[in-house]
C-alpha positions as a Markdown table, in Angstrom:
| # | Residue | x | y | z |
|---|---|---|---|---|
| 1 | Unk | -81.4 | -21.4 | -104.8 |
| 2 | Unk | -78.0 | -20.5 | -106.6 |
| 3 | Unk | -77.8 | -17.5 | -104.3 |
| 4 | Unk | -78.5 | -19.6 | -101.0 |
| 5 | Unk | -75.8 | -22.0 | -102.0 |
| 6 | Unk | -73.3 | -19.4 | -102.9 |
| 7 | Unk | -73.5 | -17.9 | -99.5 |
| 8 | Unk | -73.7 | -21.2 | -98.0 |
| 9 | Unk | -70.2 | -21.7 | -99.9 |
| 10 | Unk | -69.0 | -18.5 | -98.7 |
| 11 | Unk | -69.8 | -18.9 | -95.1 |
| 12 | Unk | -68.2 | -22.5 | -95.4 |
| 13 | Unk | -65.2 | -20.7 | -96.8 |
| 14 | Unk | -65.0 | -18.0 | -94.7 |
| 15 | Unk | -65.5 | -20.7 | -91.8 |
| 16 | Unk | -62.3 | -23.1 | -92.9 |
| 17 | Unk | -60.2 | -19.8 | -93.1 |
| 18 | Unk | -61.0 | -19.0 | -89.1 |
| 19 | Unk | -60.0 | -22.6 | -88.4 |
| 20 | Unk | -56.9 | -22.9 | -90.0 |
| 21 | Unk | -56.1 | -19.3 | -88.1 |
| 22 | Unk | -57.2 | -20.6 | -84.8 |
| 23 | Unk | -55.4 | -23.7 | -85.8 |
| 24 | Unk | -52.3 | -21.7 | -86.3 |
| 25 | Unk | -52.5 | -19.3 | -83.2 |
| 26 | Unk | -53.0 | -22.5 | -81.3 |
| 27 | Unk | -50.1 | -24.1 | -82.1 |
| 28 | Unk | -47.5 | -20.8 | -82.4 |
| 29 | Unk | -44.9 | -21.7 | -79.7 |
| 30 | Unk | -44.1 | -18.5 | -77.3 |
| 31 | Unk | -41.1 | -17.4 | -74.9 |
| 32 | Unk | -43.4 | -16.2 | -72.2 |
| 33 | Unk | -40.8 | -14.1 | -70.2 |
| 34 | Unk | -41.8 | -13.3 | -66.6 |
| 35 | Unk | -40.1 | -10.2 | -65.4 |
| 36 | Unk | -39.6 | -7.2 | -62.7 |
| 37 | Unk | -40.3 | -3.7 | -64.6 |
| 38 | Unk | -38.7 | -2.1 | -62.2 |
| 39 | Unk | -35.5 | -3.4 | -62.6 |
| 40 | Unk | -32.9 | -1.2 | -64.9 |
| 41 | Unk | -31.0 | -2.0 | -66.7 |
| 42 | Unk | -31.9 | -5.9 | -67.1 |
| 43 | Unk | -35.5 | -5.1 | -67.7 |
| 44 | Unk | -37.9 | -2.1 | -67.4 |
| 45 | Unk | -40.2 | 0.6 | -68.5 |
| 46 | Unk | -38.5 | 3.6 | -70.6 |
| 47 | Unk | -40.3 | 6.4 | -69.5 |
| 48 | Unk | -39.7 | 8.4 | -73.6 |
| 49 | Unk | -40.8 | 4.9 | -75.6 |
| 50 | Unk | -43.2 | 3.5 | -73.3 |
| 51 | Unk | -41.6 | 0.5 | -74.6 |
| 52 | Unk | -39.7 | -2.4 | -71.8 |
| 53 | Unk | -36.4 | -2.6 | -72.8 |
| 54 | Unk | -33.2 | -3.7 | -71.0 |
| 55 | Unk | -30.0 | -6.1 | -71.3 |
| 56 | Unk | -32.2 | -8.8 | -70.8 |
| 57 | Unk | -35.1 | -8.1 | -73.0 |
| 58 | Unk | -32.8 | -7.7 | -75.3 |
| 59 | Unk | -31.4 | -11.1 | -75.0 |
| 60 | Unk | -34.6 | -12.5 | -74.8 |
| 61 | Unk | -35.5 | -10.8 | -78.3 |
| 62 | Unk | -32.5 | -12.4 | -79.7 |
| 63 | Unk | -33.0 | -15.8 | -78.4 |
| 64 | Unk | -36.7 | -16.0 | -79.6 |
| 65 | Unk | -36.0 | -14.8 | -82.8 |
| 66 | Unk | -32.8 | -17.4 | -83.1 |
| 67 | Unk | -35.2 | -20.4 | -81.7 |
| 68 | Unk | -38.5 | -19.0 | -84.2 |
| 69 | Unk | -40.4 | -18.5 | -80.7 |
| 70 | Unk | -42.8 | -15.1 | -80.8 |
| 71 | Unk | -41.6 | -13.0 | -77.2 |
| 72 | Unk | -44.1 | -12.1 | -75.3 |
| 73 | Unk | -43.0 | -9.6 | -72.2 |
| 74 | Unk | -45.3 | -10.1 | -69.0 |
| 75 | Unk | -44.3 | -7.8 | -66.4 |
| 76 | Unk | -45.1 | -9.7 | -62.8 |
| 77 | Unk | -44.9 | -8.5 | -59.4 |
| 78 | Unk | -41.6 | -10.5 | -58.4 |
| 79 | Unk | -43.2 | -11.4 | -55.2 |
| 80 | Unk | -45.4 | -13.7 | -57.4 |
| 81 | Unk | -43.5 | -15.0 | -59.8 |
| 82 | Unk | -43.5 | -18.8 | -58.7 |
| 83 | Unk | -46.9 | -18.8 | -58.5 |
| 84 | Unk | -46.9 | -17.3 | -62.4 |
| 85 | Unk | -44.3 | -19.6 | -63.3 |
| 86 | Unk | -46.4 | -22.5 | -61.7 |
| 87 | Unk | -49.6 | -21.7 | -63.2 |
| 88 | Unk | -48.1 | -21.3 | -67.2 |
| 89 | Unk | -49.2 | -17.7 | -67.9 |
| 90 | Unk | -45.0 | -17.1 | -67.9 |
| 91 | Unk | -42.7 | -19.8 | -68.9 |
| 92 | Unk | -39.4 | -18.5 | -68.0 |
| 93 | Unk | -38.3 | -15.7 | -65.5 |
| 94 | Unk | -35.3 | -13.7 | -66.9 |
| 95 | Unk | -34.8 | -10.4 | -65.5 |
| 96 | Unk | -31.2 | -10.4 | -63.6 |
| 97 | Unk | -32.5 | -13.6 | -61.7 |
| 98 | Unk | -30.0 | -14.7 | -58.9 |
| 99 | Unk | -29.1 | -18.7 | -59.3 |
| 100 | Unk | -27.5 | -18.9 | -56.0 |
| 101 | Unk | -29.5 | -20.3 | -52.8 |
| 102 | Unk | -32.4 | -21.4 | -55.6 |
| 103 | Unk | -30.4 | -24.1 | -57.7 |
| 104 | Unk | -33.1 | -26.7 | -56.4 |
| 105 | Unk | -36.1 | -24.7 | -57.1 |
| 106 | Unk | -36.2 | -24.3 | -60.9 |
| 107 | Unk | -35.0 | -25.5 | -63.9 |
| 108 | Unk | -31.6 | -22.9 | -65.0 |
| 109 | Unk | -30.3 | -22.0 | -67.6 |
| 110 | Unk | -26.3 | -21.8 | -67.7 |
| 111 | Unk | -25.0 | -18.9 | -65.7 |
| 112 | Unk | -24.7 | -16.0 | -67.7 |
| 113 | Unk | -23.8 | -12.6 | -65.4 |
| 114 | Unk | -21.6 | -12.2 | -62.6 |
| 115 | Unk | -22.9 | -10.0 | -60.1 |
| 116 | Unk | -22.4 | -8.7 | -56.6 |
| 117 | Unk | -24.8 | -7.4 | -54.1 |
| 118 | Unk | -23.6 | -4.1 | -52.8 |
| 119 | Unk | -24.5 | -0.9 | -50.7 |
| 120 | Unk | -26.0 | 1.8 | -52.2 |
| 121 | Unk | -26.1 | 5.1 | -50.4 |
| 122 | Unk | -26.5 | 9.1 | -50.5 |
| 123 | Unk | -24.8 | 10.3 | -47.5 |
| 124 | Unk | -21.0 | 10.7 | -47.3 |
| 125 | Unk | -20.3 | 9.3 | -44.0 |
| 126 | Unk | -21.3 | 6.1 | -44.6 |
| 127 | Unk | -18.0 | 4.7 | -46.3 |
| 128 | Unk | -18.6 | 1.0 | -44.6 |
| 129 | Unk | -20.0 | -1.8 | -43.5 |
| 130 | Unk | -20.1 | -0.6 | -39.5 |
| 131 | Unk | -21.2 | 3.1 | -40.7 |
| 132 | Unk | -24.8 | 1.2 | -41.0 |
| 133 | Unk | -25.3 | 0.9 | -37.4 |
| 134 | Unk | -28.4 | 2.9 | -36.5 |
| 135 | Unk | -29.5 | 3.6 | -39.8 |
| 136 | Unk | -32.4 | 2.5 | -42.1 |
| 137 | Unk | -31.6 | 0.4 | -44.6 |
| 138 | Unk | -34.2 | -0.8 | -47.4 |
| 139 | Unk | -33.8 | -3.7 | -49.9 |
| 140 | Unk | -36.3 | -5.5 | -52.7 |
| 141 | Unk | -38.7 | -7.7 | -50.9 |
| 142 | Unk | -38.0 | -11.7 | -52.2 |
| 143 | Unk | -34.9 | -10.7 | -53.9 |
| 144 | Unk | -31.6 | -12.1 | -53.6 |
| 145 | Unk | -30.0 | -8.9 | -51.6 |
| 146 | Unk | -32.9 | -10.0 | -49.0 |
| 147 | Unk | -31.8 | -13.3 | -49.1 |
| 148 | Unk | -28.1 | -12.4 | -48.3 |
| 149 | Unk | -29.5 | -10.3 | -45.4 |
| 150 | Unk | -31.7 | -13.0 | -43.8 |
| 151 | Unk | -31.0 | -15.6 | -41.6 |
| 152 | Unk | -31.1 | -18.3 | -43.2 |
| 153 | Unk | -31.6 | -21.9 | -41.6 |
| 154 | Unk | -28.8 | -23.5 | -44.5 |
| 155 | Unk | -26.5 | -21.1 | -43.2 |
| 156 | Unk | -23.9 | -22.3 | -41.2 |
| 157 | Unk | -23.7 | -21.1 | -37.4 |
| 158 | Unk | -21.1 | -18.2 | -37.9 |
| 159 | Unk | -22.9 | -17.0 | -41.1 |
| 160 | Unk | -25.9 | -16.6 | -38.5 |
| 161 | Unk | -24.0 | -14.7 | -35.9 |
| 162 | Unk | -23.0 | -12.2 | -38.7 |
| 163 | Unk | -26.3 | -11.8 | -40.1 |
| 164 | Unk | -27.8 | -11.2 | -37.2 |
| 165 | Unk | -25.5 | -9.2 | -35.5 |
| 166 | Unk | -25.4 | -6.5 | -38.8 |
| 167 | Unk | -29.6 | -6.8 | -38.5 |
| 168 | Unk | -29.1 | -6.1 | -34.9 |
| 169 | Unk | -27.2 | -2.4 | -35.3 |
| 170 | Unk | -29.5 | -1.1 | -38.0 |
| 171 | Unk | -32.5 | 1.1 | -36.7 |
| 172 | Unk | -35.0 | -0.9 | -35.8 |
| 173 | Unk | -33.2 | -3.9 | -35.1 |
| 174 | Unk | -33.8 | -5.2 | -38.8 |
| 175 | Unk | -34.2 | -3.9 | -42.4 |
| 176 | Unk | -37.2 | -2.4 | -44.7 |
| 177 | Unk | -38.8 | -4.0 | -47.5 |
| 178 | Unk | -40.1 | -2.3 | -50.9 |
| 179 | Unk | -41.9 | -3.8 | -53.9 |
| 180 | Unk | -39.1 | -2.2 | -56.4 |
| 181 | Unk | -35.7 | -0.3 | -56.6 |
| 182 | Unk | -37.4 | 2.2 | -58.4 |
| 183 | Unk | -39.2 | 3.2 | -55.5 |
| 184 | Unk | -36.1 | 2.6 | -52.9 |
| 185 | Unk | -34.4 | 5.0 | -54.7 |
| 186 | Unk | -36.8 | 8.1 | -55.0 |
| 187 | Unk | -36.5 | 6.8 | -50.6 |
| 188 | Unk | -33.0 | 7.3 | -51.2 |
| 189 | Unk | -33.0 | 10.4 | -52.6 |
| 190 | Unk | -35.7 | 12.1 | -50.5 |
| 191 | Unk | -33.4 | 10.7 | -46.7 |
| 192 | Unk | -36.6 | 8.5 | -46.0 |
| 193 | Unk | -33.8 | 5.3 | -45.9 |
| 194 | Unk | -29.8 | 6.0 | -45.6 |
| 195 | Unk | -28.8 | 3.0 | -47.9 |
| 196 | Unk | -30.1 | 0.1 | -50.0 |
| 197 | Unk | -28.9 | -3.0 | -50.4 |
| 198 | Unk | -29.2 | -3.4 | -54.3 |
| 199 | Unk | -27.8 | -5.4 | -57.0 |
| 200 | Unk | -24.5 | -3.9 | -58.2 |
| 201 | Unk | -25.7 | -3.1 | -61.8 |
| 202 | Unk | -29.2 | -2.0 | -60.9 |
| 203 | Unk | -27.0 | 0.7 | -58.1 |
| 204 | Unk | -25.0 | 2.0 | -61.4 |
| 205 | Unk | -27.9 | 2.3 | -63.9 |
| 206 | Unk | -29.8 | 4.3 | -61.1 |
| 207 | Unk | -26.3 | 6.2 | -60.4 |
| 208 | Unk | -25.9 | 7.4 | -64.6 |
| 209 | Unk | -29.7 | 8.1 | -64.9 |
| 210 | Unk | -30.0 | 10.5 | -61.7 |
| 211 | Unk | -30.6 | 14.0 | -62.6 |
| 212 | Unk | -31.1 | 15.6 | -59.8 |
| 213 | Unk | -28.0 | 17.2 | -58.9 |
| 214 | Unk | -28.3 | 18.1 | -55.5 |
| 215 | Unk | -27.4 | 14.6 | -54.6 |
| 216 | Unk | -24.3 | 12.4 | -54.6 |
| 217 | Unk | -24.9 | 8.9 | -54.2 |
| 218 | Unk | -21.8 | 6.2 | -53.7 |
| 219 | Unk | -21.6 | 2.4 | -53.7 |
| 220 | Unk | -19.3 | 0.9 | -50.7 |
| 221 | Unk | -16.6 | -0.9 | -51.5 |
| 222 | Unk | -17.2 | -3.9 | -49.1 |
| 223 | Unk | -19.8 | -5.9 | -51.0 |
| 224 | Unk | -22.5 | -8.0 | -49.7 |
| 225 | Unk | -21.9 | -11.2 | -51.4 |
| 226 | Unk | -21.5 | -12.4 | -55.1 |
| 227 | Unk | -23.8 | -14.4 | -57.4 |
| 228 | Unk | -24.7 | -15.3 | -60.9 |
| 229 | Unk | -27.7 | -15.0 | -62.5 |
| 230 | Unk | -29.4 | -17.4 | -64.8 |
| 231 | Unk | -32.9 | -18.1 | -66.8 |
| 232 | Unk | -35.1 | -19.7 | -64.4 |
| 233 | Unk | -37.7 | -22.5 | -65.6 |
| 234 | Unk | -40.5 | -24.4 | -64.5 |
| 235 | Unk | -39.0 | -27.3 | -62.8 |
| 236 | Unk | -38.5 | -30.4 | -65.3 |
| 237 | Unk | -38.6 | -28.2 | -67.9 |
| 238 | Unk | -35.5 | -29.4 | -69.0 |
| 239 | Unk | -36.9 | -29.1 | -73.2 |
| 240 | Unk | -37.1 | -25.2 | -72.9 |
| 241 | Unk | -34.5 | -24.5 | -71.3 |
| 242 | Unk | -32.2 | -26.6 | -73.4 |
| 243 | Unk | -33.5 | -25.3 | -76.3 |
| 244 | Unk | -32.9 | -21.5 | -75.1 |
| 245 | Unk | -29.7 | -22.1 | -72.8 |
| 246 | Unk | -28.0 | -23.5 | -76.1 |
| 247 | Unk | -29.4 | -20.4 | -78.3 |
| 248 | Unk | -28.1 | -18.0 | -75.7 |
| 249 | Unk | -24.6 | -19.6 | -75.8 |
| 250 | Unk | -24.6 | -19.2 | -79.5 |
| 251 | Unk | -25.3 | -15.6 | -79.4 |
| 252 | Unk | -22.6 | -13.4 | -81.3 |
| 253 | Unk | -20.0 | -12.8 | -78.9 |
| 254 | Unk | -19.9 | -8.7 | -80.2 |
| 255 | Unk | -23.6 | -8.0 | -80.2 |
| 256 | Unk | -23.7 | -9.4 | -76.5 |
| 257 | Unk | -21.1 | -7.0 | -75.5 |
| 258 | Unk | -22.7 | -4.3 | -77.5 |
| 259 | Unk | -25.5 | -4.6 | -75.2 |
| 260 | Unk | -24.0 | -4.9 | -72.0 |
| 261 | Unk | -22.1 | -1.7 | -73.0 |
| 262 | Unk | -25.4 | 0.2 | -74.4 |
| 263 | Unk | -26.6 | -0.8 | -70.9 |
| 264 | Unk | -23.9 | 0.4 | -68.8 |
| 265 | Unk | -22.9 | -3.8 | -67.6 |
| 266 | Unk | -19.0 | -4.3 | -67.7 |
| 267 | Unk | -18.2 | -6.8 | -70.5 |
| 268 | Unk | -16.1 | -8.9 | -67.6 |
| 269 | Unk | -19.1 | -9.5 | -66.1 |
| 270 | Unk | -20.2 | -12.0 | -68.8 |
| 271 | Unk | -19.9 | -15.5 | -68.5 |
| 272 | Unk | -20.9 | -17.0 | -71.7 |
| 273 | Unk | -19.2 | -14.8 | -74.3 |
| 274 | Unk | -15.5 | -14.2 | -74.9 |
């Protein structure tokens, strides 16, 4: 009897401790970030770690850690990530995430990057704008460098001539579409597309990490268009993002420079930190 009510205690015992872990694991608040792994150098896969790093996921790290939220990195097709955001398996998309022309469709953080869109190419006689006539030009499906190509019905009627006249003189009469720059550029590379319409810190981490000699590549100097980009929430989520947006203005001004240099981003480009 003594030994069925010392294993009865035990079990009981051993039973409590699984509650109060479950408990625990229940209630640990998490920074779920959504984010394109294909992305460099806001957020991606380093091919010698394994690891995702990136400006970004580097803020991110910071920011949970200031706020005592555990990070958890969930790479997401960007295609989808409304539908991940809308479901709750992410609660925040922050990977280089272009405010402009979606201020009414989340939750944002303050602005915190200045960015351009800009033409990325490989062949030396494209030195403008009009040198794209004729040629196939590629871009990240549902990102913003699609969004300044597209016609847009908010855009205003002369806005809608010049789209559509530059979608007209490209081969084909309109752009391709890929699921990541990663891929666009190996196109790039290979002459498969003659230029890419690409985010301008994305073009110059692909720029310093190409290795294959035998190919020059060159950003135009006649940009696209600008934008900012900013931490994305569910709409109404006003308590997250407050509570993040104020952590990320608090950052140490040196340490976010240190990691926009370690990342190739030029420290002008930041908006939050002197």
């Amino acid at each position: 009897m003594k030994r069925c009510l010392s294993f009865a205690l035990v079990l009981l015992l051993c039973l409590g401790t699984l509650l109060s872990l479950a408990a625990c694991g229940g209630t640990e608040k998490k920074l779920i970030v959504g984010f394109d792994a294909g992305f460099p150098p806001y957020g991606y896969l380093d091919s010698e770690s394994g690891e995702y790093v990136g400006f970004d996921i580097e803020l991110a790290r910071l920011v949970a850690e200031e706020i005592g939220y555990k990070l958890e990195l969930k790479p997401i097709d960007w295609g989808s990530k409304d539908t991940e955001l809308e479901s709750g398996a992410i609660n925040c998309i922050w990977n280089g995430f272009t405010m402009n022309g979606r201020e009414d469709g989340y939750t944002w953080s303050d602005a915190y990057i200045d960015n351009s869109i800009v033409v990325l190419v490989a062949d030396s006689s494209i030195t403008t704008l009009d040198d794209l006539a004729g040629k196939i030009v590629s871009v990240q499906a549902d990102s913003s460098g699609e969004a300044a190509l597209k016609v847009n019905e908010d855009d205003s009627d002369e806005v809608k001539a010049e789209k559509q006249a530059f979608l007209d003189s490209l081969a084909g009469g309109n752009y391709r579409t890929c699921p990541d720059y990663t891929t666009a550029f190996t196109d790039l590379k290979t002459g498969a597309v003659d230029a890419l319409v690409i985010d301008l810190g994305v073009a110059q981490h692909l720029i310093g990490s190409n290795t294959d000699s035998s190919v020059s590549f060159s950003i135009l100097e006649e940009t696209i268009t600008t934008e900012q980009y900013g931490i994305g929430f569910f709409k109404g989520n006003t308590e997250l993002r407050d509570l993040v947006n104020n952590a990320l203005k608090n950052l140490d001004d040196a340490t976010v420079k240190a990691l926009a240099e370690k990342y190739g981003i030029p420290t002008e480009a930041l908006l939050l930190w002197e």
